[in-house]
TIFI-601892 format. One line per 5 residues: number of its first residue (from 1); their letters; for each residue x, y, z of N, C-alpha, C. Coordinates in steps of 0.1 Angstrom, whole numbers, plus 5000, padded with zeros to 4 digits. Example, Ala and Ser with C-alpha at 12.3 -4.5 7.8 and 13.67 -1.06 7.14 Angstrom:
1 = as = 5132:4943:5078:5123:4955:5078:5132:4967:5078 | 5128:4978:5071:5137:4989:5071:5129:5000:5079
This chain:
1 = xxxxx = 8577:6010:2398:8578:6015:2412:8591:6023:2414 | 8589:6037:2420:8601:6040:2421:8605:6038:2435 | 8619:6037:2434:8626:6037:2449:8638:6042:2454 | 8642:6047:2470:8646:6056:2475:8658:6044:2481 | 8668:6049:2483:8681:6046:2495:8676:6043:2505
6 = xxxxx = 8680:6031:2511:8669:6026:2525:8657:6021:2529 | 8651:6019:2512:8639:6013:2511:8640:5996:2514 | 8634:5993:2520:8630:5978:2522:8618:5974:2515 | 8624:5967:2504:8614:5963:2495:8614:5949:2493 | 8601:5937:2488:8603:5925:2486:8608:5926:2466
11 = xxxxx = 8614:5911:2472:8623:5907:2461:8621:5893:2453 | 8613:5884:2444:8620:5875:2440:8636:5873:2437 | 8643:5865:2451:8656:5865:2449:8659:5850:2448 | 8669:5850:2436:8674:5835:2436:8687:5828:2450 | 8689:5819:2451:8695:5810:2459:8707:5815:2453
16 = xxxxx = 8717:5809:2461:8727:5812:2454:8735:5798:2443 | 8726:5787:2442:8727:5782:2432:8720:5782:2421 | 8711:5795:2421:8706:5793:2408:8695:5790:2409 | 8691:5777:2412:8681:5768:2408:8668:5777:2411 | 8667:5781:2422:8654:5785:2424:8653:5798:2431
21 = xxxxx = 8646:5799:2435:8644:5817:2439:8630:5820:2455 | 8629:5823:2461:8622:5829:2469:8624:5847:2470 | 8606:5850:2475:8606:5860:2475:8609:5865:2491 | 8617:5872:2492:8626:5878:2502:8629:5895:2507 | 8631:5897:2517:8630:5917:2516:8646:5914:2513
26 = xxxxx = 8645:5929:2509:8661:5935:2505:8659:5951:2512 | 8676:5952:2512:8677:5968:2514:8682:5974:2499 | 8674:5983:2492:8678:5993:2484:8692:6000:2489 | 8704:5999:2483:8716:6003:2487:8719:6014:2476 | 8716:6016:2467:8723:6027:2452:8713:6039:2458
31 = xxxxx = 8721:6049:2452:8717:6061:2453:8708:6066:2447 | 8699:6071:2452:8687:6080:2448:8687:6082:2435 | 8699:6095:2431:8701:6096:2417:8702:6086:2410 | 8713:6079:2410:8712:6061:2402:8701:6058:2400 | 8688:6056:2410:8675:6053:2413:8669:6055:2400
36 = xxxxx = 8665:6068:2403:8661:6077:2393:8661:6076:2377 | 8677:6076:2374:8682:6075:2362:8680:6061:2355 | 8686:6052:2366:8683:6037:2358:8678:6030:2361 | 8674:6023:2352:8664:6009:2353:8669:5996:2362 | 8682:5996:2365:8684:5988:2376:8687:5995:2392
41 = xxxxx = 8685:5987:2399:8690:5992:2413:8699:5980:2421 | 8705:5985:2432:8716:5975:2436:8709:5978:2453 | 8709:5962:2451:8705:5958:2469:8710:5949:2477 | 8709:5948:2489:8718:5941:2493:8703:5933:2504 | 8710:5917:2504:8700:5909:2508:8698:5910:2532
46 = xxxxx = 8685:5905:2527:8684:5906:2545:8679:5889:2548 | 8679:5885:2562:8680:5873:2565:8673:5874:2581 | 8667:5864:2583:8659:5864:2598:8675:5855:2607 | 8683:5852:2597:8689:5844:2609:8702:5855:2615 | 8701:5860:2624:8710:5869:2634:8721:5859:2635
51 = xxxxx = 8726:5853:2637:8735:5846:2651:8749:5848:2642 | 8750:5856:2633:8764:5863:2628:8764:5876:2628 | 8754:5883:2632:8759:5898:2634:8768:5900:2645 | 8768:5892:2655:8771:5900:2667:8789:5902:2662 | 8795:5892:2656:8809:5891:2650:8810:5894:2638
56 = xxxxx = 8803:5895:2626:8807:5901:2615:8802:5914:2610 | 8813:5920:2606:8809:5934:2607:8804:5936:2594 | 8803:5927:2584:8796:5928:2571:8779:5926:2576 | 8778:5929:2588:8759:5923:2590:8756:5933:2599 | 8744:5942:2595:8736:5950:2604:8724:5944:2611
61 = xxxxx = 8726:5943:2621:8710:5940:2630:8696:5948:2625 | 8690:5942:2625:8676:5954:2626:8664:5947:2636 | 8671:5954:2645:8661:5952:2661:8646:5957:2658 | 8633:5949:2660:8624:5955:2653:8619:5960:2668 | 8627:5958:2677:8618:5966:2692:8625:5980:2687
66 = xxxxx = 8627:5983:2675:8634:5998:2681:8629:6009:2673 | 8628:6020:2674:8621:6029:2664:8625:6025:2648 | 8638:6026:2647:8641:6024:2637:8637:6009:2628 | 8641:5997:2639:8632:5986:2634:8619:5984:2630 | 8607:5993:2636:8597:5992:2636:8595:6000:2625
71 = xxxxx = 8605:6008:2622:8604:6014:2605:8607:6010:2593 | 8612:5998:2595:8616:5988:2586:8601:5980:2578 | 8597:5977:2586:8584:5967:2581:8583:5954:2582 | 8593:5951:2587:8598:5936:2588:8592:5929:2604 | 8591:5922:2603:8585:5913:2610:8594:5906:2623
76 = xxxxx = 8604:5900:2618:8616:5893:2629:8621:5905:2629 | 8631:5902:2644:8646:5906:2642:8651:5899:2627 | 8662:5906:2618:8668:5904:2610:8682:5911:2606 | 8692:5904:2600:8704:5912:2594:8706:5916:2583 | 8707:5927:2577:8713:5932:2566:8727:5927:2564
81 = xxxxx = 8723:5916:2551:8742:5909:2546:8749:5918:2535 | 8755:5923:2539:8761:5935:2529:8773:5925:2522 | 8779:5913:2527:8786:5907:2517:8774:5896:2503 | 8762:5903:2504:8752:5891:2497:8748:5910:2488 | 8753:5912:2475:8750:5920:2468:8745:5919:2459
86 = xxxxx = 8731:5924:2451:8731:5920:2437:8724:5933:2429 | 8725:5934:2412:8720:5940:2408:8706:5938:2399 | 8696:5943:2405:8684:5938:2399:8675:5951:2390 | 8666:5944:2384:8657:5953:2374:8648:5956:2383 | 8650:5970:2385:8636:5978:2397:8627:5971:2394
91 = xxxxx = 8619:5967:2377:8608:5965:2375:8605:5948:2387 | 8614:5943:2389:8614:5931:2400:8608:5932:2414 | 8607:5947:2413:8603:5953:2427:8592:5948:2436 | 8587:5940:2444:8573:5940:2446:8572:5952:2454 | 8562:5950:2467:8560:5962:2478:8571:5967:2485
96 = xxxxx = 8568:5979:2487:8575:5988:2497:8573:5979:2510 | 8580:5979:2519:8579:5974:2533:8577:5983:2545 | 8591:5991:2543:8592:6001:2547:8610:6009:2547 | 8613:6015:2557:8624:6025:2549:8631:6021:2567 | 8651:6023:2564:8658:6025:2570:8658:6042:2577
101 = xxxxx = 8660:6050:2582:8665:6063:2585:8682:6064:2582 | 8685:6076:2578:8693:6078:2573:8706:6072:2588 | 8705:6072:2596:8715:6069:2610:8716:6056:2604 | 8709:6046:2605:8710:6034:2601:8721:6032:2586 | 8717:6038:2578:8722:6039:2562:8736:6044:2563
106 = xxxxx = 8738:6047:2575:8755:6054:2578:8762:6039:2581 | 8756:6034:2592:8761:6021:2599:8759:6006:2589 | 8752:6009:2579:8751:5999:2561:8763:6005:2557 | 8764:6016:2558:8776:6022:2547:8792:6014:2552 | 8795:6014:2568:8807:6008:2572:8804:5996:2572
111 = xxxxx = 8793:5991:2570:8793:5974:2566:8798:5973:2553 | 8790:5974:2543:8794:5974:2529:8809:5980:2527 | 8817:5990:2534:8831:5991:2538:8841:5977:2538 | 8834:5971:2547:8843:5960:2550:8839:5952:2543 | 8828:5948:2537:8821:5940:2525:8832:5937:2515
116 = xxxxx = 8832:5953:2510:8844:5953:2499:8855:5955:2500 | 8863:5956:2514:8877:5956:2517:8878:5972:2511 | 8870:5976:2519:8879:5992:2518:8873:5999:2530 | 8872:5990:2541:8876:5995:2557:8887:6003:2559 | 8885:6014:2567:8897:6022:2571:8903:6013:2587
């Protein structure tokens, strides 16, 4: 399956101890090109539980009352955790969900900013 910057795609993702794994949406974070070229992709994990976005700037909302949320494919309100990054084998991919717009992928970009301490 190929995939684009912004894609919300499901994921077998593991826990963060390891032991076990659920399947979970992600945001496609690497670039198109990268995409394209390699067999891995780099995404960043999403979560139904909100009640840290409103103060951390490493977390994007995705309001699904909003055009853009409703482009997502996701079901709840949910956050984009741009401090929860990982690099996976596209072939891991399950379905498409649906896609961020690029306005959204600007306001991911100053998350992942502060993710990695290179906020201005």
């Amino acid at each position: 399956m190929s995939v684009r910057r912004g894609d919300i795609v499901l994921v077998q993702l593991p826990f963060a101890s390891g032991q076990t794994a659920k399947v979970r949406p992600v945001l496609v974070i690497q670039s198109d090109r990268n995409n394209q070229r390699l067999k891995n992709t780099i995404i960043a994990a999403i979560t139904s539980n909100v009640s840290r976005v409103a103060y951390e700037p490493t977390q994007f909302l995705i309001d699904i009352s909003t055009p853009e949320g409703l482009a997502s494919g996701l079901k709840f309100n949910s956050a984009v955790i741009c401090e929860y990054l990982a690099t996976i084998e596209q072939s891991r991919i399950g379905r498409r969900l649906g896609q961020l717009p690029a306005s959204a992928m600007r306001r991911i970009d100053d998350c992942l900013k502060a993710a990695l301490g290179t906020a201005a």
